[in-house]
Every structure is written in structure tokens, then in C-alpha cells.
N, C-alpha and C positions, 0 to 999 in steps of 0.2 A: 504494500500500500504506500502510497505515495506521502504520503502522513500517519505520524503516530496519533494511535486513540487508546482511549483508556483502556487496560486490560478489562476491564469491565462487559466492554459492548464486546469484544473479539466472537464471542457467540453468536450475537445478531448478524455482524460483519457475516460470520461463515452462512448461517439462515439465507443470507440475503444474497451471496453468489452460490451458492444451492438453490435457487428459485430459478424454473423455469417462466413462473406465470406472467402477463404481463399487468396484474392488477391485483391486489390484495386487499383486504380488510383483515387489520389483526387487531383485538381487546387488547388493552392495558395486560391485564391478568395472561394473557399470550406470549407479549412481548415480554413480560417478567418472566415467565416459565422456559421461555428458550432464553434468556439472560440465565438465570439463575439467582436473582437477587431482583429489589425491585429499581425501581426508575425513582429517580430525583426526583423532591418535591415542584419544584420548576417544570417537569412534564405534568404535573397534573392541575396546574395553576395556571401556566403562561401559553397561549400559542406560540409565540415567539420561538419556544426551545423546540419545536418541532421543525420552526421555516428559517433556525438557524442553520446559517451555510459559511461561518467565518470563524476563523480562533478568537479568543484563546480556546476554547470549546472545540470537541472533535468529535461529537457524539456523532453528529449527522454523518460523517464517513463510513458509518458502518451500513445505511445505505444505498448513499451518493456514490462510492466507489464499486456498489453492485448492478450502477446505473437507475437507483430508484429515484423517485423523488415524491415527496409527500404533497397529496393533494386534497385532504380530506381531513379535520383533526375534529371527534368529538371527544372535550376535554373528560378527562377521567372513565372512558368510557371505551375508546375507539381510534386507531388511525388508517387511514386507506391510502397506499402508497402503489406507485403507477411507476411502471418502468419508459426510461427514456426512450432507451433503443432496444427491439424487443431480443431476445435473446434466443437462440435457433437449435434448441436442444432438445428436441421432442414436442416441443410446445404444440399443442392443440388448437392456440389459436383465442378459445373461449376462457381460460385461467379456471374452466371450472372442475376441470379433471383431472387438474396435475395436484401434489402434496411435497410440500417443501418438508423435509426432514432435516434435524442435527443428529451429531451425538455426542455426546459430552459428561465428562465427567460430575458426579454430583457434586450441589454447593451445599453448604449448611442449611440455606433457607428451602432446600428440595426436598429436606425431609418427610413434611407430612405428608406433599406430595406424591413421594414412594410411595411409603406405607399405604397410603390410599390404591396405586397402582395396583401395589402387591395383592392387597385384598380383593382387589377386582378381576384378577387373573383367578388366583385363588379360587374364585368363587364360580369360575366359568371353563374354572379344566381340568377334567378328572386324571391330569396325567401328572399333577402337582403332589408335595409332599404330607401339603396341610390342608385343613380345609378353610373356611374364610373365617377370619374373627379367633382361630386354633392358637396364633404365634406368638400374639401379645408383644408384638413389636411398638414400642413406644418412640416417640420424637427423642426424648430426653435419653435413651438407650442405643439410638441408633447416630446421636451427635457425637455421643460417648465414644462409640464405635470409630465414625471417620476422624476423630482426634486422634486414634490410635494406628489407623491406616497412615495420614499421613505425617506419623515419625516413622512405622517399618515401610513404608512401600511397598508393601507389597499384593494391598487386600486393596477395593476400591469398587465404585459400581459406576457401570455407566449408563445412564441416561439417553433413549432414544424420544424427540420430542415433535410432533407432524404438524405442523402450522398452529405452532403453540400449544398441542396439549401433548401430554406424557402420554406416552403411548407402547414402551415396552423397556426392559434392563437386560444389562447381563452382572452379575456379581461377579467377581474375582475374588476367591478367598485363599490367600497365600498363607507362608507357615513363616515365622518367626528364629526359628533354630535355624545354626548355620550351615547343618549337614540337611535339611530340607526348605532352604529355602528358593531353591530352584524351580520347586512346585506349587501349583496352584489349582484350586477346583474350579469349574465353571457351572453358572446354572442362568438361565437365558429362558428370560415369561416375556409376551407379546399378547397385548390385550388381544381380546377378538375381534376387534372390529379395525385391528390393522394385517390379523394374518394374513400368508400370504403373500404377502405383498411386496417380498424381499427385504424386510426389517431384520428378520428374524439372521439372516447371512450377514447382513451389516453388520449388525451387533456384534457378532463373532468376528467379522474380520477385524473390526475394533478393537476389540476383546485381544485378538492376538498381536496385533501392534503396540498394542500399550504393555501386555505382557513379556515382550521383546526389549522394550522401552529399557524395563526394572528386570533385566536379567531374571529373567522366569524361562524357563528350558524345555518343560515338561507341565504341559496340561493336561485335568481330568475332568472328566463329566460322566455322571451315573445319567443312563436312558430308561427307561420301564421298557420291556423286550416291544411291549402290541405299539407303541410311542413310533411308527413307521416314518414319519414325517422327523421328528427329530434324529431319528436314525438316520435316513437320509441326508438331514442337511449334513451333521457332523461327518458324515462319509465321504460326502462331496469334499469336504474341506480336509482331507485328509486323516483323519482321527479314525484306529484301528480298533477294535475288539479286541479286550485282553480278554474278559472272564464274565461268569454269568454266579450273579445272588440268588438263586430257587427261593421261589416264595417269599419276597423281598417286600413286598407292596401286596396292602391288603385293600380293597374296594368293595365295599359293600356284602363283606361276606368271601368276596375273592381273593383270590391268592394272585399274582404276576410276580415275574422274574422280573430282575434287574441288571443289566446290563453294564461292566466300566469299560468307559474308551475314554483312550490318551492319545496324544499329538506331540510329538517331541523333535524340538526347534534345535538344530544343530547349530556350532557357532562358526 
């Protein structure tokens, strides 16, 4: 970028050259959840800081240099932002069929967020560990949690977010000791109403660049055996069948196997 912007926006910046569409309307509450934090009191007071386009302020780079420009501000409420020059990457033409994705690491302020996520997965897929409401994940336990990831580096989640809202994760949960910390497990939820839709491969390829990032070697992830479609993707991505858990997963009286596959990053 031709100008520096506050680490802050760098999220929107990326939203904003990820967009094929040539018109958007995004909420307040949108544009905070693909940030990760919210917006200055001056966005939700002044128009001004929307139809700002000069320093000392560099907010607006994050979608001027995506070629946007804002044309529409209900304060507190709404911004509608229209591209200059339309952008030639599948676009439809109509902006109403494309979906601008992130993915990004969680912020402090994303936690209730998750936890909402999780529960909503949870509650829509019988291929999960818990069922919804089971985990008693708390805001105050899982802030707890990313203060401790980020001194070892090694555990962390990422956040996949579709034109502002939360839409699926993957976890990384590394190990702390020196003689395993090369490993890490994966577990990868994608609401329902984004399956499909190549989120779920994102994630992972994500997942395994950031794990590369922190010297992580050696990934693992448990499947349920009937889980066809997660079998799948991780296959595609190279991740082998070591071994199978008999009777590992109990559903309604049922019994399924459990399946571990690993992927091991050579240096």
C-alpha cells in the first residue's frame, strides 16, 4: 500500500481487495466483526470520518486503495460503499451473488462472538463432539485462554468472517513441552448456511500456513469414520490415515469409529 494505516483497519484493507462486488452495504456491527475491534467514536458521530480522504488519518485506505469509495453513510447504523473501477474476477455483474470472505486470527473482542458460533454449529451437526449449551465455554475463560496462546504460540483460532458475519473456525491446539511442540491438533466447524462453499478448505489452508509460521511440523485431526465430506477435504489436502478408535463416538444410542489423520510439513 502506498500508505501506512493503522494496524487496526489491515483486516478491512484485506475484506476490501477480496471483494469482487461492485456495491456493498455493510452495518456498523459488520464492519466491526471483520475489524475485530470496534470503530472510533468519530465513525459513529461525524460523517466527515467516512468522506475522509487526507492524513493525518488513514482509515479510509483501507478502502480507497481497494478502489472503493463510500457513497452512502447511515450514521450508527450502515455504510454503502461502491467501487471505482469494477474489478474483473468473476464478478456477476449484479454484487448480489458474490461473498467477500476474511480470515483472520481472533481478537479479544471476538470472543463472544465464537462462543456464539460454536454453539451454532454445535447445534446443527451431528458430527461435533458436544452438543449445544454441553461446553460451558465462557468469554472470561476463553480470554484467559488467548493470553496464554499468545506467550507459547503455539494454540490460536482462526476466524473465517462473509461480508461481516462469523461464519466458521478452525482451532489450533499446540502443546507447550519442548519435545512436542512441533504438534498441533486441528478441529475446523463451518456454520450451515456457509457449507460448501469452499470455506471449509480455506480454513485449512490457513490453518496450515500459520502452523508453518510457528514451527508446527506435524498436524492432527480426529474424523468420525460416516464424516465422508471431512474425510474428503483432509485427503484432498494431503492428510493420511494413521488409525481407527472402535466405538469412539456415541449418537443417540450409537456407536461410530473415529478416525486420526496427520499431515507432516517437512523442513
Amino acid at each position: 500500500m502506498t500508505k501506512k494505516m493503522d494496524k487496526k483497519y489491515i483486516p478491512l484493507a484485506e475484506f476490501f481487495q477480496n471483494s469482487t462486488q461492485p456495491e456493498m452495504t455493510l452495518t456498523y456491527e459488520a464492519i466491526e466483526n471483520i475489524m475485530g475491534q470496534g470503530l472510533p467514536n468519530a465513525a459513529y458521530l461525524n460523517l466527515s470520518w467516512w468522506k475522509k480522504t487526507k492524513p493525518p488519518l488513514t482509515h479510509y485506505l483501507a478502502w480507497l486503495n481497494a478502489e472503493y469509495n463510500v457513497v452512502d453513510v447511515k450514521l450508527g447504523r450502515s455504510v454503502t460503499f461502491s467501487r471505482l473501477q469494477k474489478n474483473n474476477n468473476g464478478d456477476t455483474g449484479d454484487g448480489t451473488n458474490n461473498q467477500t470472505y476474511i480470515i483472520r486470527t481472533i481478537e479479544t473482542d471476538d470472543a463472544r462472538a465464537f462462543i456464539n458460533l460454536q454453539e451454532t454449529i454445535f447445534s446443527e451437526c451431528d458430527f461435533e463432539y458436544f452438543n449445544a449449551n454441553e461446553q460451558n465455554l465462557t468469554v472470561q475463560k476463553l480470554r484467559k485462554a488467548m493470553m496464554e496462546w499468545r506467550k507459547v504460540k503455539t494454540s490460536t483460532i482462526l476466524l473465517c468472517i462473509v461480508n461481516g458475519e462469523f461464519a466458521g473456525y478452525t482451532l489450533i491446539n499446540g502443546n507447550i513441552s519442548a519435545r512436542t511442540k512441533h504438534v498441533a491438533s486441528l478441529r475446523i466447524g463451518v456454520a450451515q448456511a456457509f457449507q460448501r462453499t469452499g470455506i471449509g478448505s480455506a480454513l485449512l489452508t490457513q490453518a496450515e500456513r500459520w502452523a508453518k509460521e510457528h514451527e508446527i511440523q506435524r498436524l492432527e485431526v480426529q474424523i468420525l469414520a460416516h464424516n465422508e465430506h471431512a474425510r474428503s477435504l483432509f485427503e484432498k489436502h494431503g492428510y493420511v490415515c494413521e488409525g481407527t478408535r472402535k466405538n469412539a463416538f456415541k449418537l443417540q444410542n450409537e456407536t461410530f469409529d473415529e478416525l486420526y489423520y496427520s499431515k507432516i510439513f517437512m523442513n
